[in-house]
Structure formats: structure tokens, C-alpha cells
C-alpha positions in Angstrom: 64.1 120.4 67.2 63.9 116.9 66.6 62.8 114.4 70.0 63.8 111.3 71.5 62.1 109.9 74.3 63.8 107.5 76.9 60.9 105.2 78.0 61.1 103.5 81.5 58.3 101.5 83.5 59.1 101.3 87.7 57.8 100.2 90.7 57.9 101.3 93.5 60.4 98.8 95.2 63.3 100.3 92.4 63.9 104.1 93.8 67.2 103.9 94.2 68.7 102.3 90.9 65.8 104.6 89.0 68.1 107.1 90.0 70.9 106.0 88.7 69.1 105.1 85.6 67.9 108.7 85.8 71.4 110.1 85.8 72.5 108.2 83.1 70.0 109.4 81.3 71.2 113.1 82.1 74.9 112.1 80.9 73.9 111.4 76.9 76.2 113.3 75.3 73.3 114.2 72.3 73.8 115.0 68.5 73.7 118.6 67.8 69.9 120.1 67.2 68.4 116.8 69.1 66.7 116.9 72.8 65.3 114.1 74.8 62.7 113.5 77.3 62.4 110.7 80.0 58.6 109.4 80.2 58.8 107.4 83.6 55.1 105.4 84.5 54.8 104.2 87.6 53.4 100.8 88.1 51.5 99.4 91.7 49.3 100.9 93.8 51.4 103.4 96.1 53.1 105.6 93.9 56.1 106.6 95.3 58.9 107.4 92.5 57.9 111.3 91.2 60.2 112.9 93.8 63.0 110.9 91.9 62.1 111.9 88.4 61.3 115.3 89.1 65.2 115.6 89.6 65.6 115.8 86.3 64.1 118.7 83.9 63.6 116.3 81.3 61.9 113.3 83.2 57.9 113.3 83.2 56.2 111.0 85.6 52.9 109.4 85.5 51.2 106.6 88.1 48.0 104.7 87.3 48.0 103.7 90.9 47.4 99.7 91.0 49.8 96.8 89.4 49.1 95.8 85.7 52.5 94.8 85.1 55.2 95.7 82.7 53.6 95.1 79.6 51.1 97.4 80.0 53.3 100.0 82.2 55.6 100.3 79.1 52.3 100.6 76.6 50.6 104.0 79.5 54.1 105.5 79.2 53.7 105.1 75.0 50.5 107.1 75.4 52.6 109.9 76.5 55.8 109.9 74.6 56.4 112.6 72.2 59.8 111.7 70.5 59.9 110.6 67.0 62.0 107.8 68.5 61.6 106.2 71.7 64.4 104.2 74.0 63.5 101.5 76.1 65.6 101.5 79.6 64.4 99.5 82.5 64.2 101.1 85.7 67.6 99.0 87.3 69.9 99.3 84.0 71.5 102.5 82.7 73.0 104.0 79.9 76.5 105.0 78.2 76.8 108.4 77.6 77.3 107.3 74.1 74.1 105.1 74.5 71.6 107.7 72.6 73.6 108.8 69.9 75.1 106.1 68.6 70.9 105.3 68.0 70.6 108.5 66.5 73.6 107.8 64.4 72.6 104.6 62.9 69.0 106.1 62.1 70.4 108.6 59.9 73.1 106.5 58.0 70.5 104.1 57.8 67.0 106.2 57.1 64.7 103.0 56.3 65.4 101.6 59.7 63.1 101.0 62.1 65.1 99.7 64.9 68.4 99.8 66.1 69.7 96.9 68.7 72.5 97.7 71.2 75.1 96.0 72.9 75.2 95.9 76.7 77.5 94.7 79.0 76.5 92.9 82.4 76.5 95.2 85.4 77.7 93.0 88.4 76.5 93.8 92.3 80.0 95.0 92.8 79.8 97.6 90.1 82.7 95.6 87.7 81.3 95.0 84.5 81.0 91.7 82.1 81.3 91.7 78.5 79.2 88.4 76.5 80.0 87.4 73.0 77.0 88.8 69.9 74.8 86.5 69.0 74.0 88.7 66.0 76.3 89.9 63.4 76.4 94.1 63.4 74.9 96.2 60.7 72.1 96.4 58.8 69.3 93.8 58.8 66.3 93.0 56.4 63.2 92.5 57.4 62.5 89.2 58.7 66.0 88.2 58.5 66.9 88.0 62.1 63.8 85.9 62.5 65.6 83.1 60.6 67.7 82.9 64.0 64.7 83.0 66.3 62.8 80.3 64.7 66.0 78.2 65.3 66.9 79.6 68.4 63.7 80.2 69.9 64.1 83.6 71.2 65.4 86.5 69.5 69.2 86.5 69.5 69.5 90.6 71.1 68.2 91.9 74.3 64.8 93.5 74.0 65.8 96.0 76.7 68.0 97.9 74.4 66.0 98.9 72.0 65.3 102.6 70.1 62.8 102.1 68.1 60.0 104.6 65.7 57.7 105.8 68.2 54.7 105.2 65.2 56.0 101.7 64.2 55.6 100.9 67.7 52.2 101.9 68.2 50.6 100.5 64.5 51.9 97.1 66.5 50.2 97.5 69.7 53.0 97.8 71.6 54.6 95.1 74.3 52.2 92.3 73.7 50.0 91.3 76.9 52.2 88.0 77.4 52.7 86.8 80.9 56.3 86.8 80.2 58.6 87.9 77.1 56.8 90.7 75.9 59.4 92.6 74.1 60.2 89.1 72.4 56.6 89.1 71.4 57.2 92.7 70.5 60.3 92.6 68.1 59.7 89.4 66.4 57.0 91.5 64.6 58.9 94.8 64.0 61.9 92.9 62.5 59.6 90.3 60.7 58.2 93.7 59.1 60.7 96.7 59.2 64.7 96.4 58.8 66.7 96.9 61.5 70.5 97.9 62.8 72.4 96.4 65.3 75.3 98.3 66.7 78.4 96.6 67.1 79.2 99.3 70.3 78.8 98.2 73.6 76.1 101.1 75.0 74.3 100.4 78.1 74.6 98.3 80.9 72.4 95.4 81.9 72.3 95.5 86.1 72.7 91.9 87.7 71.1 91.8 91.1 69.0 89.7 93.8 65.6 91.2 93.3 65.6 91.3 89.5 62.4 90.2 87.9 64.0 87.6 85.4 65.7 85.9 88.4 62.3 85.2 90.5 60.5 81.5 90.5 57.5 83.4 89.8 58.9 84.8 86.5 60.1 81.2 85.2 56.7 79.7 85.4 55.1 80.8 82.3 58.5 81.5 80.4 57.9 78.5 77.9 54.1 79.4 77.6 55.0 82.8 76.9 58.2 81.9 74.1 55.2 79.6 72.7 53.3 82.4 71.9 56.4 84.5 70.8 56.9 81.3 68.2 53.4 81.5 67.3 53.2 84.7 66.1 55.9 84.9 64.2 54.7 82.1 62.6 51.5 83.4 61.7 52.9 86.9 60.4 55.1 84.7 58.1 51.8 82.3 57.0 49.8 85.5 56.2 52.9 87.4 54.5 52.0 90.1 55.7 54.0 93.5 54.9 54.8 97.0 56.4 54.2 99.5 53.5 56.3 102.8 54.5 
């Protein structure tokens, strides 16, 4: 029975929306014959979140019990996923019941892909939610065609929190890349330099807006051109080398 795994890196300070991530989780209405497993990892060092995952049959949760950071939070939970496929949702967002197989659907109308990009709306405080205009077209992308917008833009025109992506491809790229900031920039601009890609014109998760989100912090803003340079920078050098995904 084929796998998809739901990935999710937390903290500590998140239990209460990781719950509600949790149960979103547990409202994917699935395509017949497919399962899906939620690989939570824990990052800081007092783990407090496995009463909260164990909820749920299908969540697993893992600690490593000091604070690397979400870059390589997201690359200890890839050491333990098992799906073909693997879904990234941060611990403070949650999904559409759709959310999953609308993925699943693209994959299979689309077998060459290696990603498929979601829309999300913005969850407000109040619980309303905020729709904002694609910056992409929908449907199918070629490899390094999206790119084309990100040199020009300077970021990549989806969110990076969206993503489903092939659990393999992932890993022959390292996973999140160990930027201070912007790592699953750093991230995609290789797997759609490299692999094509879908982007679904249905709106599927929601994006949570609140006070003590990580993008929002001074702290986080520092190093947010330092980190897009290198984003720039290696897409530029995958594109100098010419390098190629054979598959």
C-alpha cells in the first residue's frame, strides 16, 4: 500500500497549534489504496511535544534533545520518513482535507513530477481567512523554468512550506540546506532547476498569521539577504555547471 509521509519539525513553545496541525492531518480525506504517516521531530532541549503526537495512530515522534534549528529538524525527521512522498507542514499551519490528495492526484496525472506546489490561504488570529493572488501560473513546469522567475524576482515565486515532494529526490539533494535563513528556498531552487514540477491551482492548506511566528521576529530578518544571496548563488552555479537529474 503505497505511503505518504506528512513531515513536521516543532518546538517546544508550539503545543497547542501542533495540534491542530495534528488534526488536520487526521482529516485528509486520502485516495483509495494510499495511507499516510506523520514524522514529527522535536527540536530544543526539553522535549515536551510526544504526548501531542501520540494522539494520533499515525504520528511518530522523535527529539534530539538540544536546538539545531529548522533546517536540520526537517533533515532528522527525513532520516525517518518512510513514504514514497513526503509533505512538508509546519508545526503552526494546517491542512485542507483536500490538501493530500490533490498531491497525490497531480503525481499520478503527471508521473515525471517531482514536486507539486500548493496554494494556501492566510490563516488570521481571528480564525477568518485571506486569499493572495499566484505568483505562478498552475500546471505543469519544466525543469528550471520557474527559476527564470526567481532570478528576476529573487526568491522563488511559491511558498516552500507547501511542498510534496519525492522522498529520494529530496535526499540525493541533501535536504533543507544549512542556511541561517530561507532554507527551503535554498532547497527548491535545486529540485526545480533539476526535476519538473506542478503547481496546483487549488487553494489546500492554510498559512497561520500570528505574534510569535518565526518569519515575523527581528532575529529572523538579520540574515534574510545573506541567506537569499546564497539561495542566488546556487542556483547560479547549478545553471554554470549544467548540471542534470538523470531519472
Amino acid at each position: 500500500m503505497p505511503l505518504l509521509s506528512v513531515l513536521t519539525a516543532a518546538h517546544a513553545g508550539r503545543a497547542d497549534l501542533l495540534a491542530r496541525a495534528g488534526e488536520s492531518v487526521a482529516a485528509q480525506r486520502l485516495p483509495e489504496g494510499w495511507t499516510l504517516e506523520w514524522v514529527v521531530q522535536e527540536d530544543g532541549p526539553e522535549p515536551s511535544l510526544a504526548p501531542i503526537v501520540e494522539r494520533f495512530p499515525f504520528g511518530r515522534h522523535a527529539a534530539h534533545g538540544e536546538q539545531l534549528g529548522i533546517a536540520t529538524t526537517r533533515n532528522l525527521a527525513l532520516t525517518r520518513v518512510d513514504g514514497e512522498l513526503v509533505h512538508v507542514l509546519d508545526s503552526d499551519d494546517e491542512l485542507l482535507p483536500d490538501a493530500i490528495s490533490v498531491a497525490l492526484k497531480a503525481f499520478e496525472k503527471f508521473p515525471a513530477v517531482h514536486w507539486v506546489a500548493a496554494q494556501a490561504d492566510d490563516l488570521l488570529p481571528d480564525d477568518t481567512r485571506r486569499s493572495f493572488a499566484l505568483e505562478y501560473p498552475a500546471g505543469y513546469v519544466e525543469p528550471g523554468k520557474m527559476n527564470e522567475f526567481t532570478n528576476g524576482r529573487g526568491e522563488p515565486p511559491i511558498h516552500c512550506a507547501g511542498l510534496t515532494m519525492r522522498t529520494r529526490t529530496v535526499r540525493a539533494l541533501g535536504g533543507w540546506a544549512a542556511n541561517p535563513r530561507s532554507e527551503d528556498s535554498a532547497l527548491f531552487v535545486a529540485l526545480a532547476e533539476l526535476t519538473p514540477g506542478f503547481v496546483t491551482p487549488e487553494v489546500t492548506w492554510l498559512h497561520r498569521l500570528h505574534t510569535a511566528q518565526t518569519t515575523g521576529e527581528h532575529a529572523w530578518k538579520t540574515l534574510r539577504a545573506e541567506s537569499m544571496t546564497m539561495v542566488r548563488q546556487r542556483l547560479a552555479a547549478l545553471r554554470e555547471l549544467g548540471l542534470e537529474l538523470d531519472v
